[in-house]
PALUM-716704 format. One record per residue (C-alpha): residue in three letters; x, y, z negated. Coordinates in steps of 0.001 Angstrom, whole numbers, padded with zeros to 6 digits, always signed. Layout:
<rs>
ALAXYZ...
</rs>
This chain:
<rs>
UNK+069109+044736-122155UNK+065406+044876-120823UNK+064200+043172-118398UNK+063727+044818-114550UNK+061172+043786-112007UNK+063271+043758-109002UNK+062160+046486-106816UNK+061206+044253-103472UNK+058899+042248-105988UNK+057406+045069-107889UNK+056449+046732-104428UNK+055109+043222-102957UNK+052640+042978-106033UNK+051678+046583-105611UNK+050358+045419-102148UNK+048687+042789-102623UNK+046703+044257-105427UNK+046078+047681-103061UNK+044699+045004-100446UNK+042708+043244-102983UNK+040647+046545-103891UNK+040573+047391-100197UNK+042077+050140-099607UNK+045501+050627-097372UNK+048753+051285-099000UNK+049928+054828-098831UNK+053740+054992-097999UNK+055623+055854-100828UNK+057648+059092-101035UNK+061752+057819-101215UNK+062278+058519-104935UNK+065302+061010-105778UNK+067710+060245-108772UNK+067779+063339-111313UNK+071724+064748-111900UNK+073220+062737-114356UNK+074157+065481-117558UNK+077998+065810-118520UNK+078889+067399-121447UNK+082930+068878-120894UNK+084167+070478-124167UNK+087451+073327-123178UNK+089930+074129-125584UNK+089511+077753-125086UNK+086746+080611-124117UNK+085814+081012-121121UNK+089225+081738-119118UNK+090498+081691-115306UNK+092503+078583-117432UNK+089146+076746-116834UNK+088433+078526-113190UNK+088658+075182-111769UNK+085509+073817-113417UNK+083468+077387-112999UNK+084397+077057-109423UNK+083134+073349-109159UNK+080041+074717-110456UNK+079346+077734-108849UNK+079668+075886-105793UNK+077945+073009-106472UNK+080238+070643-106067UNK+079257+068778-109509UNK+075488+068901-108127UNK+076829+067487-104605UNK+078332+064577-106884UNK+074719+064019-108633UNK+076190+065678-111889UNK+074877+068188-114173UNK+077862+069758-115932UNK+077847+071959-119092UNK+080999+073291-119748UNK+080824+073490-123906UNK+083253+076472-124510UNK+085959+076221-127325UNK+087656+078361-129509UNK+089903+078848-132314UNK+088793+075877-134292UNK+087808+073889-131439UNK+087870+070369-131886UNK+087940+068743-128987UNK+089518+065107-129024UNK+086688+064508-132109UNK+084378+065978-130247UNK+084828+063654-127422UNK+085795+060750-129705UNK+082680+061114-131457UNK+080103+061808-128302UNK+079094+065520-129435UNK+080709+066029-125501UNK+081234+063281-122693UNK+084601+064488-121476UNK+087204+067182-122726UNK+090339+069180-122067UNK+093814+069614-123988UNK+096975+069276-124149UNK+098680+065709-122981UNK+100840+065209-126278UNK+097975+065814-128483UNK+096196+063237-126793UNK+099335+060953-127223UNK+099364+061884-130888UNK+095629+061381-131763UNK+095314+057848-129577UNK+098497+056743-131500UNK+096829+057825-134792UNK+093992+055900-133617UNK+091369+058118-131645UNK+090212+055454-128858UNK+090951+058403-125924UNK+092532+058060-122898UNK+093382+060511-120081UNK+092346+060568-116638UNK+093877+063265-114813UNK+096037+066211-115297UNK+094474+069686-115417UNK+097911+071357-115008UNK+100934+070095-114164UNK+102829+071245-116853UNK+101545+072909-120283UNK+101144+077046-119807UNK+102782+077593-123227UNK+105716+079878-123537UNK+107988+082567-125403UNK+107534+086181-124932UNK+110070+088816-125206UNK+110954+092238-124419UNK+113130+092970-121566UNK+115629+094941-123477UNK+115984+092020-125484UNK+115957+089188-122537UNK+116285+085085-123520UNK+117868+083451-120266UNK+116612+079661-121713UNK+115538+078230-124713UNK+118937+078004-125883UNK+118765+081829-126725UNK+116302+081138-129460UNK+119465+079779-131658UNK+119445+081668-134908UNK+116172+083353-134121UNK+113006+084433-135158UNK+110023+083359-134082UNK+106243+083253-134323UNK+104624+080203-132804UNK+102116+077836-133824UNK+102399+075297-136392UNK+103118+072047-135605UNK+103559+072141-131776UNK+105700+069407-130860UNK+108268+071082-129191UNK+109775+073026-131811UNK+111064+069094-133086UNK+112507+068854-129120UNK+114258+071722-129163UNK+115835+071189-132613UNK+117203+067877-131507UNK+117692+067954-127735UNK+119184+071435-127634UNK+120787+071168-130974UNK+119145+074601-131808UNK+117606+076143-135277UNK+114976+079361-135450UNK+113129+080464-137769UNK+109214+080458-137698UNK+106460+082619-138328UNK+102731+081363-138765UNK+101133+082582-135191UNK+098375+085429-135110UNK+096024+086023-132400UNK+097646+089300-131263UNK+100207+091833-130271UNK+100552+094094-133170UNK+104189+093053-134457UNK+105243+092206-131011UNK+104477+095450-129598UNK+105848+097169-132392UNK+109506+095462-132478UNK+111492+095447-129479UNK+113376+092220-130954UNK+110252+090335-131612UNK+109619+087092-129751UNK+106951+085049-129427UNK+105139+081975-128773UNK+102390+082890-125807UNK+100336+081250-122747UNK+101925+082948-119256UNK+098912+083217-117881UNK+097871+085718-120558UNK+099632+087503-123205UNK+102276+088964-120903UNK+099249+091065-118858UNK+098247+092162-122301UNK+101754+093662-123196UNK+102402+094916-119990UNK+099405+096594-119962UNK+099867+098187-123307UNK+103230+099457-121751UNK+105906+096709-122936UNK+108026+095564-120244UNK+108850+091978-120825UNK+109497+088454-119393UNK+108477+084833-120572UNK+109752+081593-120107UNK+107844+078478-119700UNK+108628+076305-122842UNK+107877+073685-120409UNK+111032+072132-118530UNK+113157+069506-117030UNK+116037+070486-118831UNK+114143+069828-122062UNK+112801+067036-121141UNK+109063+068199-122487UNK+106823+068718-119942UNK+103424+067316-121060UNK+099917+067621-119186UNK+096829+069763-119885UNK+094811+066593-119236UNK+090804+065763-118694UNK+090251+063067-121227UNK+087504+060897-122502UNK+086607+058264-125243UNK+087338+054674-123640UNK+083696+053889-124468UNK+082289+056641-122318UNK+084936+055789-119495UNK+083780+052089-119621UNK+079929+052710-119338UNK+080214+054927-116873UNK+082920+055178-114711UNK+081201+056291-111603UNK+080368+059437-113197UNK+083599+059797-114379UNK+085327+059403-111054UNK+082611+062271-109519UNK+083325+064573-112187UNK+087388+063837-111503UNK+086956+064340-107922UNK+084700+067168-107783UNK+086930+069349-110953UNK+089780+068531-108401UNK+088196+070289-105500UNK+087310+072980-107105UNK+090603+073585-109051UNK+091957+073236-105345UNK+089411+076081-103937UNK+089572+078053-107247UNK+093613+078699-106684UNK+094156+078501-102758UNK+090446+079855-101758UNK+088051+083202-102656UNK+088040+082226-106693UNK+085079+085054-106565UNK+082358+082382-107883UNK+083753+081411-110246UNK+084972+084502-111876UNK+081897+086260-111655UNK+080432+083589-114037UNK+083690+084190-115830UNK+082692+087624-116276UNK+078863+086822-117125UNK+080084+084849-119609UNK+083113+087516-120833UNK+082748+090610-120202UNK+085677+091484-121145UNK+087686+089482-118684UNK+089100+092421-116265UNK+089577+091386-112344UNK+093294+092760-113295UNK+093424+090053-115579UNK+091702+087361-114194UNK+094105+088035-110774UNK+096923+087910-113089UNK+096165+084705-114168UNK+095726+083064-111124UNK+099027+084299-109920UNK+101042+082694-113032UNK+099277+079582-112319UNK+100418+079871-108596UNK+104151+081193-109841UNK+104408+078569-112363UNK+103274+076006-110248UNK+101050+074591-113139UNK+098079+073337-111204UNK+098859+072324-107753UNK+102511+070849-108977UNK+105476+071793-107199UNK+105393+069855-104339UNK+109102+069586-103754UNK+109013+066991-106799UNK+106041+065195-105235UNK+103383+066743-107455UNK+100021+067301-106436UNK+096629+068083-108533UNK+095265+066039-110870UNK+098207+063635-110404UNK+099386+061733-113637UNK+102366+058945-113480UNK+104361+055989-114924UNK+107358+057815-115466UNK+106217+060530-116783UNK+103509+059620-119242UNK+106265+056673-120742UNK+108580+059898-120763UNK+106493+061698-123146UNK+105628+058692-125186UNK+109290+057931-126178UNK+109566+061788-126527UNK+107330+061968-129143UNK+107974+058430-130806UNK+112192+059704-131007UNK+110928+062786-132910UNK+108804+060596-134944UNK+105063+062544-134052UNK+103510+058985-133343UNK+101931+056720-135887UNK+102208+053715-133858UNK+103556+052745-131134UNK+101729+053007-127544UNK+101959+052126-123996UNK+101468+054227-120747UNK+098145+051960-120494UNK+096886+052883-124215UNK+096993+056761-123399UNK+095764+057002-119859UNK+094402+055247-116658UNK+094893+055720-113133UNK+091604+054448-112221UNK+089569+057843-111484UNK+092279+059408-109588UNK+091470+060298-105640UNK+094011+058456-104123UNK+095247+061435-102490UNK+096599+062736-105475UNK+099734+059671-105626UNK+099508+058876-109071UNK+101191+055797-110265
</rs>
């Protein structure tokens, strides 16, 4: 580490040597700290999914904080735990097992608040064909993504077996067979179907019953948490606020920027969105279990943990402490 002239010195020396030449000191203008850059990597395009952070933005709550956030868009092969394991971006979103999964296989990650609640995920169907719970999905078809932890859950806690087909990034066969079902986020493929005249339903795969309800946490590498954890806890508290304003206020800022940045993003959509995130209570928690934004927890991170060690997804073991930290958390938000 350099060596710094403490500041009460330096400006002593600079007036004695001003008095030596004989000339009065000038007062000094009061010098201004420049934003401090953040680099957040999303899973996803641009989405209402993200609103929170567009609204944070829009509104300047990051530059209120002293931050200068660029939100790095994702995509289909986004990698975003090695992009924040790595430094390519400061801080990141995903989803909470994944995190779990790559810390245990020995990513050095760790959580620091939940984005949502509970993970958006879900399985689409037609209405003439209705699935009242999971349990429906016994002896069933379906297309989902590879690998996704809770097809293992199900299997074993339900005592349930489906078939699966590799996921594609549209409607086509869904629309086209009234028996098809499918693996989809609520806050989006449901508008799409409706929209294209299916009348359907989803459920959230998300649930108590299931015991699998992970996070859509914010995340970063332990190194970058360590080194600078006041800009951590200002990035925390400012996304916060404006997932807060984004859901409960005029979410106009940040969907025009949305919309600048997609336009292909309808208002229909985006105000369909909003309202499964409201519905689903995936943001703001439903407060009648004590949930609240942002808010992560013992019980339910150490819930998830031995979730995914029973089903064997973990290549170590880990602790609540390994895989996320309290530390940057408002205290408002009652995590434990």
């Amino acid at each position: 580490m350099k060596n710094v002239i403490p500041v009460s010195l330096f400006l002593s020396l600079l007036f004695v040597l001003l008095s030596g030449c004989g000339r009065p000191a000038e007062s000094a203008a009061p010098a201004t700290s420049a934003p401090v850059k953040v680099r957040f990597q999303t899973d996803w395009f641009p989405q209402p999914e993200h609103g929170g952070y567009y609204q944070a933005l829009a509104k300047g709550y990051y530059a209120e904080e002293g931050l200068d956030v660029e939100i790095l868009p994702g995509g289909p092969n986004a990698q975003v735990m090695s992009s924040v394991a790595t430094g390519r971006a400061d801080l990141g979103m995903t989803n909470g097992d994944d995190i779990i999964v790559a810390i245990a296989r020995g990513l050095p990650l760790r959580m620091v608040a939940a984005e949502m609640q509970r993970d958006a995920q879900g399985i689409l169907f037609h209405q003439s064909h209705p699935l009242q719970s999971l349990r429906d999905l016994d002896g069933k078809t379906l297309m989902a993504g590879a690998g996704s932890t809770w097809h293992e859950v199900a299997r074993r806690k339900l005592g349930i077996k489906f078939n699966l087909l590799p996921l594609v990034g549209d409607l086509a066969r869904f629309m086209n067979d009234p028996k098809f079902i499918q693996q989809c986020f609520v806050t989006n493929e449901p508008f799409y179907a409706t929209e294209r005249g299916a009348k359907v339903g989803a459920l959230l795969i998300a649930s108590s019953e299931l015991g699998y309800e992970p996070y859509r946490a914010i995340f970063g590498s332990r190194d970058y948490l360590e080194r600078n954890p006041e800009v951590v806890a200002k990035f925390v508290r400012a996304s916060l606020r404006g997932w807060v304003d984004y859901l409960t206020g005029d979410p106009t800022p940040a969907n025009d920027r949305l919309r600048q940045l997609r336009p292909d993003l309808s208002p229909e959509f985006m105000a369909y969105s909003i309202k499964a995130m409201k519905d689903y209570q995936l943001v703001l928690g439903d407060p009648a279990r004590g949930e609240t934004m942002g808010q992560l927890t013992t019980q339910r991170l150490l819930s998830q943990i031995n979730l995914l060690q029973e089903i064997g997804a973990l290549d170590q073991p880990v602790r609540v402490e390994d895989v996320a930290t309290f530390a940057f958390l408002p205290a408002e938000t009652g995590s434990h």
